[in-house]
N, C-alpha and C positions, 0 to 999 in steps of 0.2 A: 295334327302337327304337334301339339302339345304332348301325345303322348312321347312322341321320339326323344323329347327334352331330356338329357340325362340329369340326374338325383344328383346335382351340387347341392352343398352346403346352406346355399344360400336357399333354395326352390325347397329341402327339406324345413330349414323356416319358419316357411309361409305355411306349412300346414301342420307344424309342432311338431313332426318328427322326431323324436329323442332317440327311438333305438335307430333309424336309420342315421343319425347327427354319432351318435353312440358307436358305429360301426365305422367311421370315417374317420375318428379322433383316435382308434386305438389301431385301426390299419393301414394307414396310411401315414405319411411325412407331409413335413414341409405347409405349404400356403393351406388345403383341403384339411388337413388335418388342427392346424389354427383355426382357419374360420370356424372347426365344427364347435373345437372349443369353446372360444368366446360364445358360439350361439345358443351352447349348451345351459351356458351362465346365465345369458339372456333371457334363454325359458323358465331355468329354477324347479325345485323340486329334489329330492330325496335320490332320484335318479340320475339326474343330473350331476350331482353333485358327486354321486357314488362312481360316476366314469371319470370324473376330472381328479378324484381320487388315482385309480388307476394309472390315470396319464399321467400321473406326479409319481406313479412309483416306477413305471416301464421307466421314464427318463431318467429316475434318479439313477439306476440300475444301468445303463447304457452310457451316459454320459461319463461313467466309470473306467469303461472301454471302447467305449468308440470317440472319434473325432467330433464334432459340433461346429458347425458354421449358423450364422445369422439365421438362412431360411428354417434349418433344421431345427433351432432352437426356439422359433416363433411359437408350434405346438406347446411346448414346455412355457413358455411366459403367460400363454393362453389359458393354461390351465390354473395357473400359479394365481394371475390373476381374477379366475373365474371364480375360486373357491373363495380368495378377501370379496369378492361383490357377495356369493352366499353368506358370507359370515358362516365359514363351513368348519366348526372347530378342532372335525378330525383328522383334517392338514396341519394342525401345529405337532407334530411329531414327525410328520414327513419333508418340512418346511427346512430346518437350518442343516441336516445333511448336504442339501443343494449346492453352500457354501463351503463343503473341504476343499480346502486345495487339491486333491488327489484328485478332483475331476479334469477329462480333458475339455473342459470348455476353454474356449480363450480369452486371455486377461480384458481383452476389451467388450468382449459380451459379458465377462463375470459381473460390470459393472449393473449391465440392466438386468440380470437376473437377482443380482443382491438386490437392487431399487422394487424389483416387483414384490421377493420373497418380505420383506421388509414391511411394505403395503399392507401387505394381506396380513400380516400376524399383527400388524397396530390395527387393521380395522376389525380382523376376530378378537382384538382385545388382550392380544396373548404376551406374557412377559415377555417370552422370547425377545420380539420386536422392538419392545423399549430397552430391553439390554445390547440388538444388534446398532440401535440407532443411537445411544447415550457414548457406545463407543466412536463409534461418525465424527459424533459432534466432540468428542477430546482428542481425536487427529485433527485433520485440515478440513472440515466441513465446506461445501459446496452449495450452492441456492438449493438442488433437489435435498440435501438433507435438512435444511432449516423448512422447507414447505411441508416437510414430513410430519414435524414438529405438527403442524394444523393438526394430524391426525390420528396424535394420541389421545387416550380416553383415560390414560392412568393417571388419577389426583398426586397418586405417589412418585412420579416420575415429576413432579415440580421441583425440589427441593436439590435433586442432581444438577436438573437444566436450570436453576438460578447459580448453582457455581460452575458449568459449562458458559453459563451466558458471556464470561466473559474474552471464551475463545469464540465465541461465536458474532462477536460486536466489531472488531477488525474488517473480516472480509463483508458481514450483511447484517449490517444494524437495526435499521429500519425494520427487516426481514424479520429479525432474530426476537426482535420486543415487540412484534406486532405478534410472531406465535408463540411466545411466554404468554401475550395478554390475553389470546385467545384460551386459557385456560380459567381468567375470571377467577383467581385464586388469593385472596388476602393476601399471603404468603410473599407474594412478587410485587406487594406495594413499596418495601423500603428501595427497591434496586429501582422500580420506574419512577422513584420521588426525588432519588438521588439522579438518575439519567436526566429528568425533566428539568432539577437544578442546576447542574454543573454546567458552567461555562465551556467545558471542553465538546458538549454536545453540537451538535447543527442543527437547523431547525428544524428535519425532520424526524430528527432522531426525535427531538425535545418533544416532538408534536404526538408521533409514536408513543411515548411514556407517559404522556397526559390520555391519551384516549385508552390507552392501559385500564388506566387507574380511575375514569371515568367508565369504562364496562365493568367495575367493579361491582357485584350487586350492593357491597355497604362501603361507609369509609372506615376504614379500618384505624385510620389515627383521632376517632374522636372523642374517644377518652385515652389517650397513651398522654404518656408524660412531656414526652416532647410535643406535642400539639403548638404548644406556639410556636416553636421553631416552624414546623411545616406549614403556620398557619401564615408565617412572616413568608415564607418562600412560593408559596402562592401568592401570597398579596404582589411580589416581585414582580411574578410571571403574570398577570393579569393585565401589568403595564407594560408588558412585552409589545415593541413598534407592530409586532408580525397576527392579524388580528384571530385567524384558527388558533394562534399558542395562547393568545389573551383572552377567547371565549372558552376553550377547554379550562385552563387555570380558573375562570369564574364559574364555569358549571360544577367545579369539585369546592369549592367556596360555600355554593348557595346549598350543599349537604347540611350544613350541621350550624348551629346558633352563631356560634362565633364569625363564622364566613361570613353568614349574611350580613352580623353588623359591621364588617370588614366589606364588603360591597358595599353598604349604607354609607360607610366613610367616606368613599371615591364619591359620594355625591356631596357632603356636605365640606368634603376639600378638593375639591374641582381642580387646583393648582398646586397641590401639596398642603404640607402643614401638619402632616398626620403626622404620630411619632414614631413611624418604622423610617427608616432612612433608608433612602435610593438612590444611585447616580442618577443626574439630570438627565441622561441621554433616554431614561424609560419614560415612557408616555403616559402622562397625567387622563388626557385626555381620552386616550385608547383604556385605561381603567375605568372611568365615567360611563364611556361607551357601552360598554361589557356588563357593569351593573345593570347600565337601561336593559339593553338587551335580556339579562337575567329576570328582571322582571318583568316584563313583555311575558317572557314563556311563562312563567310560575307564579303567575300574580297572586297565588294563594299564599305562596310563600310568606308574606312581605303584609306589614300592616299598614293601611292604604294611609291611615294617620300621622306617619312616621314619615313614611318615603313621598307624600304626593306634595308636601310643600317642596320638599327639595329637589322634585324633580319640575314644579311649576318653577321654581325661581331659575332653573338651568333654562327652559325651557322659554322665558323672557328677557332672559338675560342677553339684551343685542351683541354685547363682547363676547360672548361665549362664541367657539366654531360651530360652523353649522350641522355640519355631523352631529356631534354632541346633540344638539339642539333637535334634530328630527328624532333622537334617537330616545331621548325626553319624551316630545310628543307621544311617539310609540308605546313604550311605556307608561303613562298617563293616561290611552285609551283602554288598555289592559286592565288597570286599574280599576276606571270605572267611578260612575258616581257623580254628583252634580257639580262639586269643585272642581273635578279633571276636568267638566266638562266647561266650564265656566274659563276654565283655562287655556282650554284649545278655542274657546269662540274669541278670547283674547287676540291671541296668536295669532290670525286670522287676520291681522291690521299690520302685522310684522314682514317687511316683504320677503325677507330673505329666510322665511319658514311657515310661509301662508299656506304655499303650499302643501304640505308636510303636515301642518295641525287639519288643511281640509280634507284631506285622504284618508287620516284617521278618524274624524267626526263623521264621514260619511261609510266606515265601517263599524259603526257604533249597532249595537241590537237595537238602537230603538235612537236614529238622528234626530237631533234636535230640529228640524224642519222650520216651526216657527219662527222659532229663535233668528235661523238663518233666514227665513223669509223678512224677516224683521230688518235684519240687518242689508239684506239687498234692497230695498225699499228704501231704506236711510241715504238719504244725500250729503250728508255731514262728511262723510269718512270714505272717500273713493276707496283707499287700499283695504277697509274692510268689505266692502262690498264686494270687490274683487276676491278675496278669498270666500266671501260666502256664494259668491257668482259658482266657484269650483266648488265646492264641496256640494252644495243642489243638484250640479249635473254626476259626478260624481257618484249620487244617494239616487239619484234618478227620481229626480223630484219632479214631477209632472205640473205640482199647484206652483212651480217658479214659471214656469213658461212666459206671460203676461209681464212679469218682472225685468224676465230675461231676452224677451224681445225689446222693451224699452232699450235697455241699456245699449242695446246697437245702436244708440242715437250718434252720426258722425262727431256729433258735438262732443261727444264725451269723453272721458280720459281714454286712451286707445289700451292700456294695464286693463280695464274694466269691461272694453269692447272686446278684447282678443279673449276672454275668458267668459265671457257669454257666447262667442261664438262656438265655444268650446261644449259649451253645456245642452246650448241647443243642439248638436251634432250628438252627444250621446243620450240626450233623451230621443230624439229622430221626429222634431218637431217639425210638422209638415208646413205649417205658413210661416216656419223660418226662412222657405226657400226662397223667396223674392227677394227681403231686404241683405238675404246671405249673397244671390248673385248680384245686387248691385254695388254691395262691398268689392266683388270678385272684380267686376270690371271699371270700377272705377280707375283711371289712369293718376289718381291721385292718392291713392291708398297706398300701405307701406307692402311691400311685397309678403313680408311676414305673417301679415295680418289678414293677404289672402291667401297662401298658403292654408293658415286654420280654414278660410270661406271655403275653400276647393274640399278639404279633408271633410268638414262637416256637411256639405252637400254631397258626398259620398255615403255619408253614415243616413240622412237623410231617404235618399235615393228616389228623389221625385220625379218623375220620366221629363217633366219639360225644364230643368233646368240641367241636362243632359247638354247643349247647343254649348251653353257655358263653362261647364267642365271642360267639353273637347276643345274649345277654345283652350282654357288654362293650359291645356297638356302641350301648347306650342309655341310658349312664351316664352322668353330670356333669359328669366328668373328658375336657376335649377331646381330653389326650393317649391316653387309654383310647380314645376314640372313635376316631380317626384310626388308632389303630393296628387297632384291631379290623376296619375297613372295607378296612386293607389286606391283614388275615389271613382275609376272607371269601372272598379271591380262592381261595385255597388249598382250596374245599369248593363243585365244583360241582354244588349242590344247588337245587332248587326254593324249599328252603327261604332260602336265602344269597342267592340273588340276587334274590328279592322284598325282602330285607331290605334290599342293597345300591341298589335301586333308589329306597327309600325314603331312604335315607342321601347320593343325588345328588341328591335336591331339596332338601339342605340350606342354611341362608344360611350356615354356614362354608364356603367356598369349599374351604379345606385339605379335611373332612372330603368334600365333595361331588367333589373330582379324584379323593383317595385309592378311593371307592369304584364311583366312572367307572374310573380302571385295572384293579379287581380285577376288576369285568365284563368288562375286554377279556381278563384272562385267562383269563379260565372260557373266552373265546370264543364258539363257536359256541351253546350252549345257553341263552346271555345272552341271544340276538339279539329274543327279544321282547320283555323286560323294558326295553334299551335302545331299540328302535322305538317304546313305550307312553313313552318318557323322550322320544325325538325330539318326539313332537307338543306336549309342554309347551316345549321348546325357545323358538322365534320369540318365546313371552310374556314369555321370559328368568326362567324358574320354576327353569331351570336352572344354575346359575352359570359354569358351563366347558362350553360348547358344544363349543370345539375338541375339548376331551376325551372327548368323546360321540363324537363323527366317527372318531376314535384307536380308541374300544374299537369302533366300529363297524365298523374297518377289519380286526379280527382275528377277523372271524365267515365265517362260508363261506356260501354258498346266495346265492340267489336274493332274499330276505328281506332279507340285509343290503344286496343289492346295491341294493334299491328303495328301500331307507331312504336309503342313498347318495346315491343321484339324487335325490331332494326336498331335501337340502339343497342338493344343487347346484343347484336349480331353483329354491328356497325362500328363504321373506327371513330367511335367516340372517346372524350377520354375518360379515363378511370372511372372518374367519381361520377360520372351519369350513368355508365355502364352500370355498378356497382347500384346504385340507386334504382335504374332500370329495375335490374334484375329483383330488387325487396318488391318493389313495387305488383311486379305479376307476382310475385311468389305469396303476396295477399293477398290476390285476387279470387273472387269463386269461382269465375266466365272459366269453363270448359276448353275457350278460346285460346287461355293460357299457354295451352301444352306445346303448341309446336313453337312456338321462339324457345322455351325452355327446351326442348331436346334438342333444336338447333345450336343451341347455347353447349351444352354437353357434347354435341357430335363435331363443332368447333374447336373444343378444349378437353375432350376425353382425358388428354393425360397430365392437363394441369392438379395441381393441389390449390384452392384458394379460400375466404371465406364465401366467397361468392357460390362456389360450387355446392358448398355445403344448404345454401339456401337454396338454391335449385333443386337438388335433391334431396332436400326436407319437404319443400313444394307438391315435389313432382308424387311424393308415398303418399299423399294425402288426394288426390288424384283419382279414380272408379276407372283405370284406362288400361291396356295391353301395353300399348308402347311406354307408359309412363313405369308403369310396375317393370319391364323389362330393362328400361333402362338407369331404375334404383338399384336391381340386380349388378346389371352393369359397371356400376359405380361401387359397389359395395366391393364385386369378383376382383374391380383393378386396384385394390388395395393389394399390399404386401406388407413386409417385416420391415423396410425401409420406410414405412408412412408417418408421416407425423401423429402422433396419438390420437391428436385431436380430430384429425378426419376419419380415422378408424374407427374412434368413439362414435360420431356422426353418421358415419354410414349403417353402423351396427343399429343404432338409435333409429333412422330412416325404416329399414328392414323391419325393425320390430313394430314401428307402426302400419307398416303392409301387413302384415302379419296380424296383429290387432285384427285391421278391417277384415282380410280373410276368413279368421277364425269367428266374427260375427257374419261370414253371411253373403260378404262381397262378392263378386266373381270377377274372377282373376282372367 
């Protein structure tokens, strides 16, 4: 039967065919005569290239006298563009004839043949292309010609497009100085220093001309004469309220001596006082911030002598905001060293940044442990115990356990209890589980505080304190609920996940995701409970369908995989379907294939991105029908297709092709 197959485009391919791909591009029209093109590009070679020559000159030659329409001109775009993929530089002679006017193309095709011809002479590199585009951009430029801009390679083409930039700023700004920057050229520092200052900007333009000038490989103003000026208009923008304009403006600060000790400043004038003058409305504080942050990433930068008192004093200072204040911390653990560290175990007694210095101490190369055990030990200081309670579990401190069971004493300040129970649930201490559930069910405890009991015997996961979870998950209390639903994941029982399943058809959406995730953790043993959740699905009995498709995606078998395929089949909505379908298309099971061609023989003639994964899927595949029906999908392309799927299905094919050419069988 295969033999009878006739030699399309596509089936030539699969088995490299160039002269037969060769003889269809130069005799034929229309769709067969495109596809052979592109495919010819596809394969590459001196051959290849030598025909898509050809086909660039039959058309130029014809298109002179004869009529052209869309189908007929597809061939001709196919080749135009197959030669910019070669980098084929013996099309730039055959290339800007395409554009006289004396051709009979029609004004509305000239437009994608200029866009292709155009292409291909910036990606051969050829002047040509920077003079057809330089002219673009000094008429009425449109988004395809600033995108083009991405793909020029000429250094010497800067220096036009910096005095075009300013027709090009009107209609796509953003656009226009994000592909000036993409050339990373000193040269387009003053224009993105001046965009990033001026008041007439917005803030994405602003945001645009700082990330300019931060892909810059050097700073270009720091030895120029105006330096201060530019160094004063950074300092501005650093106190910019909007926090990417404030971090860009200090990443180009902490270049060169002077910035940094202009970041240094924002910490030792926290409120002003510096002597560059600002309007009040710019944020003191959002400079401060930005500093922290600066040293955080670069702590080399910055001498730990200089900067670490000033960042301990921000850092204890209770007036200070608390942003600021974590962001201190942060910076301090960067740092490094025994006074940062003496600093954060301070902090640690501060309520409104305990947390925050525990987080970083317990990301420390080498936690202070003792120190901390020391300090949960101490009866003197409830709120430092409490932050040393968090940072132990936190470090995953196993030598606190002992400490850390104590502290559950009812008796105690419940700041101290809820943060032991914390620590014992992320270390997953097993005889925390008793005194954890008589927390849970006390009818006198704060709901809050068993909420943490329910989550930490979740993390826990000790099969006899299972009775008391399922209990939680039917309580009053939403928060108890919610967490309980997420601590059922943790108990792959028969029992838990009938429960769990009863807890997804709830009308709290929170509590109904939370117990859709803990099914996908159980995974595979789930897979009934959520196929019996699928069929309420469509009625929307079930609040978070996506979420359903998610734990259905972390099941193994056969089972899950046909649940799969019904929503991909099924009148589900979008965003499950959609999900569905990534979901098989990463799966290995063999089993995959039939909802996926299902899925294709449903929507043959849609365009979507969905399709494109399916038939990305389906090429990767060892099957008849699969390979048949990448074919399929490539052949129901036309000149009307979005590029993008064109690209895709070409991309698909060549990976059949690929496995072919090693070996496969087709």
């Amino acid at each position: 039967m295969r033999g009878t197959r006739p030699s399309t485009p596509a089936r030539l391919r699969l088995t490299g065919d160039v002269d037969g791909l060769a003889r269809i591009a130069l005799s034929q029209e229309g769709t067969p005569a495109a596809q052979a093109a592109a495919l010819l590009a596809d394969i590459g070679g001196r051959d290849a290239a030598n025909v898509l020559l050809k086909c660039v000159r039959r058309h130029g030659k014809r298109c002179r006298v004869e009529s052209y329409d869309a189908e007929r001109l597809w061939p001709l775009l196919e080749a135009v563009r197959g030669l910019g993929r070669l980098r084929e530089r013996r099309a730039v002679p055959l290339l800007p004839p395409l554009l006289d006017p004396d051709t009979m193309i029609p004004a509305y095709l000239t437009y994608k043949l200029k866009m292709a011809v155009m292409r291909t002479l910036l990606a051969i590199g050829a002047p040509q292309g920077t003079d057809l585009l330089l002219a673009r951009l000094a008429g009425t430029p449109d988004s395809a010609d600033i995108h083009l801009v991405h793909e020029l390679c000429d250094p010497e083409a800067v220096v036009p497009l910096l005095a075009l930039l300013w027709n090009m700023l009107p209609g796509y700004p953003v656009q226009a100085v994000r592909a000036l920057g993409a050339f990373r050229d000193a040269r387009t520092a003053p224009a993105m220093l001046y965009l990033a200052s001026s008041t007439d900007s917005t803030r994405d333009l602003r945001r645009a001309a700082l990330q300019a000038l931060v892909d810059l490989p050097d700073v270009p103003w720091a030895t120029t004469r105006n330096n201060l000026g530019i160094s004063t208009e950074l300092w501005r923008l650093t106190r910019d309220p909007d926090r990417e304009t404030a971090w860009l403006a200090a990443v180009l600060q902490s270049r060169t001596e002077d910035g940094r000790q202009t970041l240094i400043s924002h910490l030792r004038y926290p409120h002003g006082g510096h002597a560059h003058a600002v309007p009040e409305s710019l944020s003191s504080e959002s400079a401060c911030v930005m500093a922290c942050a600066i040293i955080r990433e670069k702590p080399d930068l910055f001498d730990a002598a200089e900067v670490g008192p000033l960042l301990s004093q921000l850092l204890l200072a209770r007036k200070e905001p608390r942003p600021l204040r974590q962001a201190a911390a942060e910076a301090l653990g960067s740092l490094g060293g025994q006074a940062a560290t003496a600093t954060l175990l301070d902090a640690l007694g501060h309520d409104r940044i305990a947390d925050s210095a525990a987080e970083v101490l317990a990301r420390l190369p080498a936690p202070p442990e003792q120190r901390l055990l020391a300090l949960l030990a101490d009866s003197g200081d409830p709120a430092r115990r409490r932050g040393a309670a968090v940072a132990l579990g936190l470090a995953r401190s196993t030598a606190a356990a002992p400490l850390l069971l104590a502290a559950l004493d009812p008796a105690g300040p419940r700041p101290l209890r809820a943060a032991a129970t914390d620590a014992l649930g992320l270390l997953g201490h097993r005889p925390a589980a008793e005194p954890l559930v008589a927390m849970l069910t006390d009818p006198a405890e704060a709901p809050s505080l068993q909420a943490r009991a329910v989550r930490a015997l979740g993390r826990i996961g000790a099969p006899e304190t299972l009775t008391a979870v399922s209990a939680a998950a039917q309580v009053p209390s939403e928060a108890v609920r919610l967490r309980a639903a997420e601590a059922l994941g943790g108990f792959p029982t028969d029992e838990a996940i009938q429960l769990l399943g009863h807890l997804a058809g709830e009308t709290d959406v929170d509590v109904a995701r939370a117990a859709l995730g803990a099914l996908g953790r159980i995974g595979t043993p789930a897979v009934r409970e959520l196929t019996t959740l699928l069929e309420h699905a469509p009625g929307r009995r079930i609040p978070a369908q996506r979420e359903l498709v998610q734990a259905l995606s972390h099941c193994a078998g056969a089972e899950a995989i046909a649940a799969l395929g019904r929503v991909v089949t099924g009148p589900f909505e979008d965003a499950a379907r959609a999900a569905a379908v990534e979901a098989l298309a990463d799966r290995p099971e063999p089993e995959r294939l039939r909802p996926l061609l299902q899925f294709l023989d449903d929507n043959g003639s849609a365009r979507t991105p969905r399709h494109v994964d399916v038939v990305g899927s389906l090429a990767r595949i060892d099957d008849d029908s699969a390979v048949e029906s990448v074919i399929a999908y490539f052949e129901s392309q036309s000149c009307f297709s979005a590029q993008r799927y064109w690209d895709e299905a070409r991309k698909s094919l060549t990976t059949l092709a690929t496995r072919h050419l090693r070996g496969s069988t087709l």
